[in-house]
C-alpha positions as CSV (number, residue, x, y, z in Angstrom):
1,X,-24.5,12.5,-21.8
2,X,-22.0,10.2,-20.7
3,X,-22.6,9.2,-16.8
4,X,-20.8,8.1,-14.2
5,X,-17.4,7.0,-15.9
6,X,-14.8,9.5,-15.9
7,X,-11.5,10.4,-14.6
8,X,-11.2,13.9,-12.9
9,X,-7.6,15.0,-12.0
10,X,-6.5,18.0,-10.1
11,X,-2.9,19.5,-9.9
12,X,-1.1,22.1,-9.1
13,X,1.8,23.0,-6.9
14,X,2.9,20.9,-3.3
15,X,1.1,23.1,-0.6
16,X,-2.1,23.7,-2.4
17,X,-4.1,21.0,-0.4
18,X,-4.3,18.6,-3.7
19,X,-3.9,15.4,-1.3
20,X,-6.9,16.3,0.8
21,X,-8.9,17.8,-1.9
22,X,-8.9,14.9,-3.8
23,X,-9.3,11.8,-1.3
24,X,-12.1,14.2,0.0
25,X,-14.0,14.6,-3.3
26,X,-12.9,10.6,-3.0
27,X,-15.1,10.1,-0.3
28,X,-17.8,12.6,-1.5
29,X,-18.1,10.2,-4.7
30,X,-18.2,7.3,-2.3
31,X,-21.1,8.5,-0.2
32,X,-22.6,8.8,-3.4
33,X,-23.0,4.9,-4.1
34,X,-20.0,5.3,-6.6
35,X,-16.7,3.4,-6.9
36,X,-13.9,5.0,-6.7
37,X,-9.8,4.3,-7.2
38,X,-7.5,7.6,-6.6
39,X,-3.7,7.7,-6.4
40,X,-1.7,11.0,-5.7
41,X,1.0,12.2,-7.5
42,X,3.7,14.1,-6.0
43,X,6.9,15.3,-5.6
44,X,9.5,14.9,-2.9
45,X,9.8,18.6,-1.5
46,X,7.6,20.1,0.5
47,X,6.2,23.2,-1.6
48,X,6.5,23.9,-5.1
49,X,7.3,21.0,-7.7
50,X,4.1,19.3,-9.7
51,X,1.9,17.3,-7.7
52,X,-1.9,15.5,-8.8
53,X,-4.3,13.6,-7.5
54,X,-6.6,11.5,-10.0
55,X,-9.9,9.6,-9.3
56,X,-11.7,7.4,-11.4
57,X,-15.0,7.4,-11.0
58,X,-17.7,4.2,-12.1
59,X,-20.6,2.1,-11.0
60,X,-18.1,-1.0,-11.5
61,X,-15.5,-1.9,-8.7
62,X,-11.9,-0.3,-10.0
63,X,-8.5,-1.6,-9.1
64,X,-6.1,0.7,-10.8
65,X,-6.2,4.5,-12.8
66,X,-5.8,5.1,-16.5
67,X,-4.2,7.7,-18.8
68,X,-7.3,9.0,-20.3
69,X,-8.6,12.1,-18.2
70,X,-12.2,13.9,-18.4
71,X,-12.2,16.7,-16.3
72,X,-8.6,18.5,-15.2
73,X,-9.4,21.2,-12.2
74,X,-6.3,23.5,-12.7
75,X,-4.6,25.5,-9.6
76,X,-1.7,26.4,-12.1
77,X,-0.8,26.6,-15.2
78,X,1.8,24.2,-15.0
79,X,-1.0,21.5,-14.8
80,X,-2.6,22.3,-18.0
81,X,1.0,22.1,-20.3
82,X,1.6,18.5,-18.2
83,X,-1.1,16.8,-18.8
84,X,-3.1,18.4,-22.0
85,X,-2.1,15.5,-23.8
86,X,-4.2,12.8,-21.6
87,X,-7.6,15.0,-22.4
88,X,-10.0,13.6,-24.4
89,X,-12.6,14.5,-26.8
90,X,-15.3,16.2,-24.9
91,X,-13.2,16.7,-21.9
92,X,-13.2,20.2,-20.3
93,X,-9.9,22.2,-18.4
94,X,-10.8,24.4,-15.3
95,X,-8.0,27.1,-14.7
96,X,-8.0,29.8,-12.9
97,X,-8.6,33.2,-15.1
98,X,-5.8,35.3,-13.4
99,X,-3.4,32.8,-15.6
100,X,-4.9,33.1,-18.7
101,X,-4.3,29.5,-20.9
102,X,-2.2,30.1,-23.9
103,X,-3.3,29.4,-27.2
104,X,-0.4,26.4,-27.6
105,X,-2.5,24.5,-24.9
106,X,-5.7,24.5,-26.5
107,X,-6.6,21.0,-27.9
108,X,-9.6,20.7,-30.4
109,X,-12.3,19.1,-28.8
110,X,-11.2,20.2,-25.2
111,X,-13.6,22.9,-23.2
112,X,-11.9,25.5,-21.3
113,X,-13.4,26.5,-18.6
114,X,-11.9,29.8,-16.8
115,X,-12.7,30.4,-13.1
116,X,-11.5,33.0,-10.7
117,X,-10.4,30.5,-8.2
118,X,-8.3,32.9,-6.2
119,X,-10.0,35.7,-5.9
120,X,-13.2,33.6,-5.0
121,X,-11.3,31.9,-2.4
122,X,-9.6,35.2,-1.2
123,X,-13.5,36.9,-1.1
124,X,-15.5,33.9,0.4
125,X,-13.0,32.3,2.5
126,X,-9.9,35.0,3.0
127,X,-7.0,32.6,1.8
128,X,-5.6,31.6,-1.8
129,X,-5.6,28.0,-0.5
130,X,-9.1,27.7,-0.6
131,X,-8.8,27.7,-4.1
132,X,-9.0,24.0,-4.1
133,X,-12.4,24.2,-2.7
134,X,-13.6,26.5,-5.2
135,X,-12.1,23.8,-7.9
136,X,-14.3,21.0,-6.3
137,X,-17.3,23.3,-6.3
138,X,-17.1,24.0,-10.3
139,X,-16.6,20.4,-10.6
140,X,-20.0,19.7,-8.9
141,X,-21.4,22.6,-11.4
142,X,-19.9,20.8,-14.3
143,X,-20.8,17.5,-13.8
144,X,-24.1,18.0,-12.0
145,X,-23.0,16.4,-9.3
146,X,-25.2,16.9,-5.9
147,X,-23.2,19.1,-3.5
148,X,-24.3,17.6,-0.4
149,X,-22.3,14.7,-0.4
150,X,-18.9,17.2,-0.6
151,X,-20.8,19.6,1.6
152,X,-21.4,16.1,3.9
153,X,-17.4,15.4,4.1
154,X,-16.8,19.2,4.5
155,X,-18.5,19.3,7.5
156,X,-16.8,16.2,9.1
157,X,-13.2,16.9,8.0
158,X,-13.4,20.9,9.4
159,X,-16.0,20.5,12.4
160,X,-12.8,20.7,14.7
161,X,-11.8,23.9,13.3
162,X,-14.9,25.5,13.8
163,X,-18.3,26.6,12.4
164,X,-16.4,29.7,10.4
165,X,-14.0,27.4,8.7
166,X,-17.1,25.0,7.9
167,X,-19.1,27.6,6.4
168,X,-16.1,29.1,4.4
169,X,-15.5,26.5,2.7
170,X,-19.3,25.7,2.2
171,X,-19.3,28.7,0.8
172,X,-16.4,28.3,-1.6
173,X,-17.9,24.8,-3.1
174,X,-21.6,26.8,-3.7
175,X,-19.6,29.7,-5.7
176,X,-17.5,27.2,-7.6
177,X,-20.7,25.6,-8.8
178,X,-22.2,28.8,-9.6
179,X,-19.5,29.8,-11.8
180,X,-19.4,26.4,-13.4
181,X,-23.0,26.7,-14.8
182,X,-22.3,28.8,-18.4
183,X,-20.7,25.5,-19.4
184,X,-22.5,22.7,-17.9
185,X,-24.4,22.5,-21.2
186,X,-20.8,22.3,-23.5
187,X,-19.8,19.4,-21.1
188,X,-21.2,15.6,-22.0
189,X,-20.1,14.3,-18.7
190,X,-22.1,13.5,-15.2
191,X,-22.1,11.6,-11.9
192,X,-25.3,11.3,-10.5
193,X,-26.0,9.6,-7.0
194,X,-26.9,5.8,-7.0
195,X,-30.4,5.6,-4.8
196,X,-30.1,2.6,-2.2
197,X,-26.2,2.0,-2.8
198,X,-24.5,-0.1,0.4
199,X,-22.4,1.5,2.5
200,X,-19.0,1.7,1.2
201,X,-15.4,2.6,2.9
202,X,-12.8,5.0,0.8
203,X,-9.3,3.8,2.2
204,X,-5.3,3.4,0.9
205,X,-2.9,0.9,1.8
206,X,-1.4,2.1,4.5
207,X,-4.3,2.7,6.6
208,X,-5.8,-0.9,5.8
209,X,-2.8,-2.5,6.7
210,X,-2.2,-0.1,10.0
211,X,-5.7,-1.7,11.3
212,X,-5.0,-4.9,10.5
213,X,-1.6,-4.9,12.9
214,X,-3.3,-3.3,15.2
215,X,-6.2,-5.9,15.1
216,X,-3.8,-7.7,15.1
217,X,-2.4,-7.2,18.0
218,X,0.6,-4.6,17.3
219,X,1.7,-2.1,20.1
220,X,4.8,-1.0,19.4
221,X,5.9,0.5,16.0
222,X,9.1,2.5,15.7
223,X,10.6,4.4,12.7
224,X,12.5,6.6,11.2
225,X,10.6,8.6,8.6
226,X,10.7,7.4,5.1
227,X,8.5,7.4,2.2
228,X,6.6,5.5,1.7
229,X,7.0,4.0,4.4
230,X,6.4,6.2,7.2
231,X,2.7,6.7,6.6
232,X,2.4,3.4,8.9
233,X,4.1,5.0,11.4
234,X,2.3,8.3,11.3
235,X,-1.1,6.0,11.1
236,X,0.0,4.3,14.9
237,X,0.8,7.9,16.0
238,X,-2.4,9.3,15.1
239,X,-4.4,6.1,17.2
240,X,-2.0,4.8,19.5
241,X,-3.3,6.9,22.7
242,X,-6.7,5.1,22.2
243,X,-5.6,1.8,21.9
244,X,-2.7,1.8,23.7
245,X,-0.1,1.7,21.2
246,X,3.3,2.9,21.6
247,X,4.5,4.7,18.5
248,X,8.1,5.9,18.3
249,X,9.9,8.2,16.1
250,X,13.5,7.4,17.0
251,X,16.5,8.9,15.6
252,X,17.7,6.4,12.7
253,X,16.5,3.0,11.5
254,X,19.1,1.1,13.3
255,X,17.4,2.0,16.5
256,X,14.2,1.5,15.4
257,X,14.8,-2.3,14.8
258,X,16.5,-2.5,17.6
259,X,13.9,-1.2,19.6
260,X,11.1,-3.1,17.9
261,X,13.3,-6.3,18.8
262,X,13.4,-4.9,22.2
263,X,10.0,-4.8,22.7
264,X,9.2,-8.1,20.9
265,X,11.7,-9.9,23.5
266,X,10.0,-8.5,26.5
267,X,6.5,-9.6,24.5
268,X,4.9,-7.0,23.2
269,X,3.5,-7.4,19.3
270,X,6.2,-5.3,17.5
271,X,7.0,-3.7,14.1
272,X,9.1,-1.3,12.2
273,X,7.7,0.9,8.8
274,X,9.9,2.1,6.5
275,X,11.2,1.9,2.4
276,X,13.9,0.0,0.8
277,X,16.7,2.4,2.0
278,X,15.7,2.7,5.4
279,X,15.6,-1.2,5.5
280,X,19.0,-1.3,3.9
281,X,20.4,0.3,7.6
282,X,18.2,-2.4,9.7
283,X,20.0,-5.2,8.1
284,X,22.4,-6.0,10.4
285,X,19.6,-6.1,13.0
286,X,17.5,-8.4,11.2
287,X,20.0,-11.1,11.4
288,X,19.8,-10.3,15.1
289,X,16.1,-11.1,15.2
290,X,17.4,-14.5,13.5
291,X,20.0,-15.8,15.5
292,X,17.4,-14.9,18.7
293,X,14.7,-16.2,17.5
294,X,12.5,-13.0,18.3
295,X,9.5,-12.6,16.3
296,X,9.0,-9.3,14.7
297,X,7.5,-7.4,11.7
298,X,9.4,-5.6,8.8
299,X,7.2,-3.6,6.9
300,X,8.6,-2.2,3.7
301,X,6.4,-0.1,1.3
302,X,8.8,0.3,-2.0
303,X,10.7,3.0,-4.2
304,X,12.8,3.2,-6.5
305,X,16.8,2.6,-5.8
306,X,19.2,2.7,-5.0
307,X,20.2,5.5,-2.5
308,X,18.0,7.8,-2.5
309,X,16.0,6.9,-5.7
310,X,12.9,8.5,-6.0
311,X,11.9,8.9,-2.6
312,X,7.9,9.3,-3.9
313,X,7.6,6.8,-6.6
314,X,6.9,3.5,-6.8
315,X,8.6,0.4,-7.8
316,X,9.1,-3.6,-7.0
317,X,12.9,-4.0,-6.6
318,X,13.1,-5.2,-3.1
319,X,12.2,-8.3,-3.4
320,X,15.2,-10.4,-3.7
321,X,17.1,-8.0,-1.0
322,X,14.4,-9.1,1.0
323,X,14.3,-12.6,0.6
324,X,18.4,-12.4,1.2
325,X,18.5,-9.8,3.3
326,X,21.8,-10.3,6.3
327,X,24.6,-12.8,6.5
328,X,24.0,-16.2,7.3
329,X,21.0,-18.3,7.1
330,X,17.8,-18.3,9.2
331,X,14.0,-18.8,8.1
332,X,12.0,-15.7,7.4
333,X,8.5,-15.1,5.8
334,X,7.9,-12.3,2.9
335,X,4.5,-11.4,1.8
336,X,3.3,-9.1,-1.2
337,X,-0.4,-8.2,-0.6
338,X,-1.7,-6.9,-4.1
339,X,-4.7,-4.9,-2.8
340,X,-5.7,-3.0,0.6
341,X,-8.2,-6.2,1.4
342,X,-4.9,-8.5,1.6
343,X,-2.4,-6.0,3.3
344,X,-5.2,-5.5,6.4
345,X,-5.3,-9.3,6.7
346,X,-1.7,-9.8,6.3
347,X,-1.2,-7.2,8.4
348,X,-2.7,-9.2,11.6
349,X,-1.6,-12.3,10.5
350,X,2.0,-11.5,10.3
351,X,2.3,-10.8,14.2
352,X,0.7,-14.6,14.3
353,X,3.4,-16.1,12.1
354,X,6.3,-14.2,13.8
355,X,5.0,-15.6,17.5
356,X,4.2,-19.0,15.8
357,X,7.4,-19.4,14.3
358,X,9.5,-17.2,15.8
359,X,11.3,-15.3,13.4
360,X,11.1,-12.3,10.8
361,X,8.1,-11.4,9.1
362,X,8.3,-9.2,6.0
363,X,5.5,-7.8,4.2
364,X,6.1,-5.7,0.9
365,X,4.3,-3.3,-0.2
366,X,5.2,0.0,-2.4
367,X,4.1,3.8,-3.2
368,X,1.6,2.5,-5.3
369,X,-0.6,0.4,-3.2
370,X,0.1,2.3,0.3
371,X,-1.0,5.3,-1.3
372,X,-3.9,4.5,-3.6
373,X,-7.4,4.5,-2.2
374,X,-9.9,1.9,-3.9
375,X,-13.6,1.7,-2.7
376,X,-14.2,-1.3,-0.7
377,X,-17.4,-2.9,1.4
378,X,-16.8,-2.5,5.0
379,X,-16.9,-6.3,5.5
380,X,-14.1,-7.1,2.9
381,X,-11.4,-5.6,6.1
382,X,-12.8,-9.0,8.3
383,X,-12.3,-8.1,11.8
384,X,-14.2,-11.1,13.0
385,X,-11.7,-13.2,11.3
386,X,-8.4,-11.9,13.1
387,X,-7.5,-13.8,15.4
388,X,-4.5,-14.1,18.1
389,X,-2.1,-16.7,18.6
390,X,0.6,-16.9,20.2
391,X,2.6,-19.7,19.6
392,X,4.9,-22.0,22.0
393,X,4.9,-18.9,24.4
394,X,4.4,-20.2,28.1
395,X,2.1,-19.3,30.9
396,X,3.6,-18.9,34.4
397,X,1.9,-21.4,35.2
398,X,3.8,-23.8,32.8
399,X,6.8,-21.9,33.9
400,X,6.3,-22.8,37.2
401,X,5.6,-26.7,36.8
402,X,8.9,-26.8,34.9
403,X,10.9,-30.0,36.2
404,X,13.9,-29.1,34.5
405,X,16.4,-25.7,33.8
406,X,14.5,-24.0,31.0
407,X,16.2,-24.1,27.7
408,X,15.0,-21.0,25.7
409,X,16.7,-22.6,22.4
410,X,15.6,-26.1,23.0
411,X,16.0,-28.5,19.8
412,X,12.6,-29.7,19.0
413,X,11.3,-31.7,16.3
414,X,9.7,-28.8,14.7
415,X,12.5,-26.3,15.3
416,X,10.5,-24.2,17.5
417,X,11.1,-24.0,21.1
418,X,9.0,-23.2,24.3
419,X,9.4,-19.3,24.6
420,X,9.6,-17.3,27.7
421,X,9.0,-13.7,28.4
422,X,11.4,-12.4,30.5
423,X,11.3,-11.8,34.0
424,X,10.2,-15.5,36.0
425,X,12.2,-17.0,37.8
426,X,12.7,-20.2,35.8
427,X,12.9,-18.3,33.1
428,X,16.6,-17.3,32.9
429,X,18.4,-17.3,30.0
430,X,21.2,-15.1,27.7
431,X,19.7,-13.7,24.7
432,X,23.1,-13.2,22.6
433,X,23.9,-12.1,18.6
434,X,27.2,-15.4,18.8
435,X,26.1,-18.8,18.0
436,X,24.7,-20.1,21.7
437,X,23.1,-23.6,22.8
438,X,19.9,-24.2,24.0
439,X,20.6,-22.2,27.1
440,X,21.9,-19.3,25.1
441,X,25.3,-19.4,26.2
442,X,27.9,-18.6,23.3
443,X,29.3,-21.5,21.7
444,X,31.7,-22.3,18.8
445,X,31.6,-25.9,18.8
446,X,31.2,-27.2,15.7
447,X,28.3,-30.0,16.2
448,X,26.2,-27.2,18.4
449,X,26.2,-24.8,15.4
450,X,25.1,-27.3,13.1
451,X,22.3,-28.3,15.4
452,X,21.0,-24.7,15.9
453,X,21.5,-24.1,12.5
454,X,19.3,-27.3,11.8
455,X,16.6,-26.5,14.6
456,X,16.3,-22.7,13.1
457,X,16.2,-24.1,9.2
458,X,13.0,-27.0,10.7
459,X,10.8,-24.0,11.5
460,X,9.7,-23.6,8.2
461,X,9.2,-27.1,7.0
462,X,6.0,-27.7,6.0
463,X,5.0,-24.3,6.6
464,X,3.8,-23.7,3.2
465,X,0.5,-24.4,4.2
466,X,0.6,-20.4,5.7
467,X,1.1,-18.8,2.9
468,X,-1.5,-17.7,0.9
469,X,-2.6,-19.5,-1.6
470,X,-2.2,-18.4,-5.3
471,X,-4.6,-15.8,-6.2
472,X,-6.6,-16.7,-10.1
473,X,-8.5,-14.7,-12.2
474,X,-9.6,-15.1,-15.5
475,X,-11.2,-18.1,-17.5
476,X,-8.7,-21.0,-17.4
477,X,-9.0,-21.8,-20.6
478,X,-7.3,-18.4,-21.7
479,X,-4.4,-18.5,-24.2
480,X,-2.0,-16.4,-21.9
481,X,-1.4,-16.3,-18.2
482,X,0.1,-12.8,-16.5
483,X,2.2,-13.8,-13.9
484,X,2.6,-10.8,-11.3
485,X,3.0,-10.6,-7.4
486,X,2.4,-7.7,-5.1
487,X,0.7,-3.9,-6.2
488,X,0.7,-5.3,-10.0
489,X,-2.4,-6.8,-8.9
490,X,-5.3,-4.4,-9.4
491,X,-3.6,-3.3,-13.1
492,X,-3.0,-7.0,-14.5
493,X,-7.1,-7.7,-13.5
494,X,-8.4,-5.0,-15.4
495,X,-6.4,-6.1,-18.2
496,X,-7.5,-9.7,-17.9
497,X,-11.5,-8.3,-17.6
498,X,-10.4,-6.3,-20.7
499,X,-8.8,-9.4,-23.2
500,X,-12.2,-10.5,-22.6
501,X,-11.4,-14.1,-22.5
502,X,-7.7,-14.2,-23.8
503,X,-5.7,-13.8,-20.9
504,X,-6.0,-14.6,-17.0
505,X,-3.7,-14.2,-13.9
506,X,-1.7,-15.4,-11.9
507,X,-1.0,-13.3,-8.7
508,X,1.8,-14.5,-6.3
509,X,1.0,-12.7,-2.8
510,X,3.5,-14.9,-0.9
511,X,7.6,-15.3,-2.1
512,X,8.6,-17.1,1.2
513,X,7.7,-20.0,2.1
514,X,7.5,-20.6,-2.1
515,X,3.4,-20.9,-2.8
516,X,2.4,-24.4,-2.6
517,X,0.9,-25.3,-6.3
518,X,3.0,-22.5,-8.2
519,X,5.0,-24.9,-10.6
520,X,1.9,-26.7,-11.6
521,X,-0.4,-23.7,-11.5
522,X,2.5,-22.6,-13.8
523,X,3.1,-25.8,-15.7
524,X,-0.5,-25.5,-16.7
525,X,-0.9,-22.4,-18.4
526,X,-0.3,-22.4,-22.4
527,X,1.7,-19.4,-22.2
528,X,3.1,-17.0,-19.2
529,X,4.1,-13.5,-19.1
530,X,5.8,-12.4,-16.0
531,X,4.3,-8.4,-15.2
532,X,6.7,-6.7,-12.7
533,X,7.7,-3.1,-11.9
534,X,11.8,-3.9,-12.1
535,X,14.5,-3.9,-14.3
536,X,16.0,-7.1,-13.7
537,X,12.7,-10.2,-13.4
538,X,12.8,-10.3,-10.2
539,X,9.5,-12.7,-9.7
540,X,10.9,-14.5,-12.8
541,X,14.4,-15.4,-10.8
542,X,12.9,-16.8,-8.3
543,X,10.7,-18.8,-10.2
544,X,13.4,-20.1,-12.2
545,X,15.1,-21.1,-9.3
546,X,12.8,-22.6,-7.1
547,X,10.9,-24.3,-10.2
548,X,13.2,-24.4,-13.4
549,X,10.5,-22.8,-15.3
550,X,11.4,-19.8,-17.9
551,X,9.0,-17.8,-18.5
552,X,7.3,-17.4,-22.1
553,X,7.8,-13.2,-22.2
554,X,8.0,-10.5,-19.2
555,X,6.4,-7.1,-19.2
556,X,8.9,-4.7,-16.9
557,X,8.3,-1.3,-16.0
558,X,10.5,0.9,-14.2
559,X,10.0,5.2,-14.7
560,X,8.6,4.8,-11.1
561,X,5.0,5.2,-12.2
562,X,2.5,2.6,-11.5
563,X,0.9,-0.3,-14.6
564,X,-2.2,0.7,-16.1
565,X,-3.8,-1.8,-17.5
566,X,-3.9,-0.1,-21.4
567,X,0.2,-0.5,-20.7
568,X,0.1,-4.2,-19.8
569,X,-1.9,-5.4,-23.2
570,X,-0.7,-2.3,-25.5
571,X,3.2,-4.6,-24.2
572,X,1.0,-8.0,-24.0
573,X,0.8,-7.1,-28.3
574,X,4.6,-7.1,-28.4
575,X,5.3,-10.2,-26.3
576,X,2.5,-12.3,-26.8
């Protein structure tokens, strides 16, 4: 018997409840003392299409998923000709018997395992959609699995419904199993419950970095949907009556910058959500933000382009539109978390670096990373860490004592200048989208723009030092260094754990301010190979510019399907 490392997948059509059956079975595993990654799969419409959810399951922390699949629970028969190909030898196929599998899909070594799901779901619990319960129940039966700990979520994620809805799907999980046990013996995998495991949390992306902004601070997010973006808004919705959020789903991304900016003027802790296209419309605004110094957050969670792209795919191709993004010049910050523990604490301290320096923060992130949950100890999201500052914002106190006309774009040695919300007295100034002095009044005079232009381009001198430092892993001795930034994370470590000595990272988490140490972390290494999910190097541009440094090879992927770490070295083979 092999125990407690596998990869169970289960698919079917958009409507059949794959997304909640398989982050709940998630959290099942995880109450079990197990470690868990899972990553949905799905199309962009809102029934039919293919759409999976895989978990891998171990006893060792997990950073990414892999081809290789163990156990496929089957709501159609779609699923089985898809992905037939990733079963292994000793795997086993649940499908429902109505749809009897054809001889064509059998694969030697694979059990098939046929279950009435349907009718079991129509008997126990009076609707074909409980079908996915039934699924989770033979998967318990299969891999002897103790149903309490799905019976444990089941009772948490229907007690609002009521005790009927409970107990049906109780019910559909203890027939499932039931009808699982004729083959238990034919199948050679398990997951068995770890006694005295800590306490672990189950989370994605988005929802890590939605409780990091509002640690952080964040009270005003508005969007306009778009995956994958929108989950943050959605995420505020859901919690912004109890911590007295405002969430608003506006009619287009232009308003919803403008509105964020809005509410960041008049001081609240703002943000918009949303995906490359969507920030392609909020340009314009940005540039606003810019030439007003009003600090605000841009979150954008990635797909692939351009137009309408693949609306639930992932990719890294925003980074250099970004990093460029509206006319003119003004200071900004861009930061790509690679796991959910980096996008909560970037997600507080971005509202920090907006007030502190007054301008645009960005933070990247794509379909990949907001959607995938990983397994993580409660005290790896750090509350006690997030802290609030404010910046050069002043008091009434300070506005009061004020000797002199306030000067909301004051030229300071730093580039920052004493902010004021608006509404004192002493406090009166024009915020205005021309060129202005320090007063805000437009100007066009020639030796005033190139002051402001000046005092804006100071903020981030010497600034480096809040960026995140360089994430390493891997022996430093190692013959090649993967150089990757953002999502790419999780995959390139497991493929670094897996070369066993040959290889180790480099992650970049920051692009803007440039990471302090990244030409002679770079320097240093024997041999690099840039890992990015994009066409063009994007990661290795900017490295050339900033450093003059060409990398040795690049591993690229773009089909809009996350690495896996078998990818990276089975490409490492070809470069290296």
């Amino acid at each position: 018997m092999i125990e407690n490392n596998l990869t169970i997948r289960i698919g079917g059509e958009a409507g059949m409840g794959l997304e909640s059956s398989g982050a709940g079975f998630g959290k099942a595993l995880v109450r079990a003392g197990l470690q868990v990654f899972g990553l949905p799969d799905f199309y962009s419409r809102i029934r039919g299409g293919h759409n999976f959810f895989t978990l891998r399951v171990s006893e060792k922390p997990l950073y990414a998923i892999e081809n290789p699949v163990h156990l496929l629970l089957a709501l159609d028969m779609e699923t089985v000709r898809r992905h037939i190909d990733d079963m292994v030898e000793g795997s086993a196929v649940v499908y429902d018997s109505k749809d009897e599998a054809p001889d064509a899909l059998r694969k030697p070594g694979v059990i098939f395992v046929p279950v009435p799901l349907t009718e079991l779901a129509r008997e126990i619990g009076g609707l074909d959609v409980m079908r996915n319960t039934v699924a989770l129940g033979v998967a318990t039966g299969l891999l002897g699995f103790d149903p309490r700990y799905v019976e444990s979520v089941i009772r948490d994620n229907f007690a609002k419904k009521g005790d009927a809805v409970v107990e049906s799907n109780l019910g559909c999980i203890h027939a499932g199993a039931e009808a699982a046990a004729p083959y238990q013996e034919q199948f050679v995998y398990r997951l068995a419950a770890i006694p005295d495991a800590p306490r672990r949390l189950f989370i994605n992306g988005t929802q890590a970095f939605g409780m990091g902004a509002l640690a952080g601070g964040c009270r005003f997010v508005a969007g306009y949907p778009m995956t994958p973006g929108s989950p943050v808004l959605i995420w505020f919705a859901q919690h912004a009556a109890k911590y007295g959020a405002v969430a608003k789903h506006v009619e287009d991304e232009i308003s919803a910058i403008n509105m964020a900016i809005g509410a960041a003027h008049a001081g609240a802790r703002a943000m918009v959500p949303t995906s490359g296209g969507g920030y392609a419309l909020m340009v314009e605004a940005t540039g606003f933000a810019g030439i007003t110094e009003t600090p605000v957050v841009i979150y954008n969670a990635q797909r692939p382009g351009p137009a309408t792209g693949m609306p639930t795919r992932t990719e890294q191709a925003d980074m250099l539109f970004m990093l460029h993004a509206s006319q003119g010049e003004f200071p900004r910050f861009l930061f790509a978390p690679g796991s959910v523990e980096e996008l909560f604490h970037t997600g507080w301290n971005a509202f920090n670096l907006a007030e502190r320096y007054q301008t645009v923060v960005m933070v990247l992130s794509d379909q990949f990373l907001a959607d995938g949950f990983r397994t993580i100890a409660p005290e790896a999201l750090d509350f006690d860490a997030v802290e609030i500052d404010r910046g050069a914002l002043l008091t009434d106190e300070a506005l009061e004592a004020l000797e002199t006309p306030y000067r909301r774009f004051q030229v300071t040695e730093s580039g920052i200048s004493p902010r004021a919300l608006p509404g004192h007295p002493n406090a009166v100034w024009v915020a205005t989208t021309n060129e202005h002095d320090e007063r805000g009044a437009i100007s066009e005079d020639p030796q005033n723009r190139t002051i402001q232009v000046d005092k804006r381009a100071r903020k981030l001198h010497g600034a480096e030092h809040e960026a995140p430092a360089l994430t390493r892993y891997g022996p430093d001795e190692a013959s090649v260094t993967l150089v990757c930034w953002g999502s790419s994370y999780g995959p390139v470590r497991e493929a670094v754990d897996r070369l066993d000595g040959a290889a180790n990272m480099l992650h970049f988490n920051a692009l803007e301010p440039f990471p302090p140490g990244a030409e002679d972390a770079l320097r240093q290494a024997q041999k690099t190979v840039i890992v990015e999910m994009n066409a063009t190097g994007q990661l290795e541009q900017l490295i050339r510019v900033r450093t003059g440094l060409v990398m040795d090879g690049a591993i690229r992927k773009y089909d809009g399907r996350p690495f896996r770490a078998a990818y990276i070295i089975e490409k490492l083979e070809e470069v290296a």
